[in-house]
N, C-alpha and C positions, 0 to 999 in steps of 0.2 A: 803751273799753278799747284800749289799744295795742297794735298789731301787730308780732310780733317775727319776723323770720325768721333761720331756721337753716341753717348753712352749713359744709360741713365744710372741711378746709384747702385739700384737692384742691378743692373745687369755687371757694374763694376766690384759691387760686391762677390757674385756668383763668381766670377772670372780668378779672383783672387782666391777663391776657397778652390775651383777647380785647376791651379798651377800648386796649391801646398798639395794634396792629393796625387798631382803627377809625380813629383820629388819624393812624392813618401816622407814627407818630412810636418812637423808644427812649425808655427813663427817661428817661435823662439829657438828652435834647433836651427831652422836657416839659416838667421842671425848672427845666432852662435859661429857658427860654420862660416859665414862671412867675412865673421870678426877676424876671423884666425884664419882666413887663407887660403880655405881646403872645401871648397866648393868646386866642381868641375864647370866646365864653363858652358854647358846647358844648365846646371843649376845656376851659375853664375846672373845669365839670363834671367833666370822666373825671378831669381834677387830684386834684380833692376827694375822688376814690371810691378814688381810686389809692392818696389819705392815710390815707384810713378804712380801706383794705384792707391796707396795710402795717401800721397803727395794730392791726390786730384779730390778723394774722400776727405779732405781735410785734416788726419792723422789720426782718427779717429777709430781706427781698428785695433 
């Protein structure tokens, strides 16, 4: 059986402010970074969680 977890907006928001702070990076540097290639692939990761996290907040960030 699959495991689902729940997450309310506040705590989806907080999540996403505490993975740019990991990376030491803003949005928009990630992004940038993304765009062009040269992310390592732990940053690569927080990328992905950033999408899903926008993707689940409605794009709204």
């Amino acid at each position: 059986m699959p495991t689902v977890i729940h997450r309310t907006r506040a705590e989806l928001e907080e999540q996403r402010v505490r993975l740019l702070q990991e990376v030491h990076m803003s949005y928009d540097e990630l992004r940038r970074r993304a765009d062009t290639y040269s992310l390592s692939l732990d940053d690569l990761d927080v990328w992905y969680t950033i999408e899903s996290i926008d993707y689940l907040l409605g794009g709204e960030c």
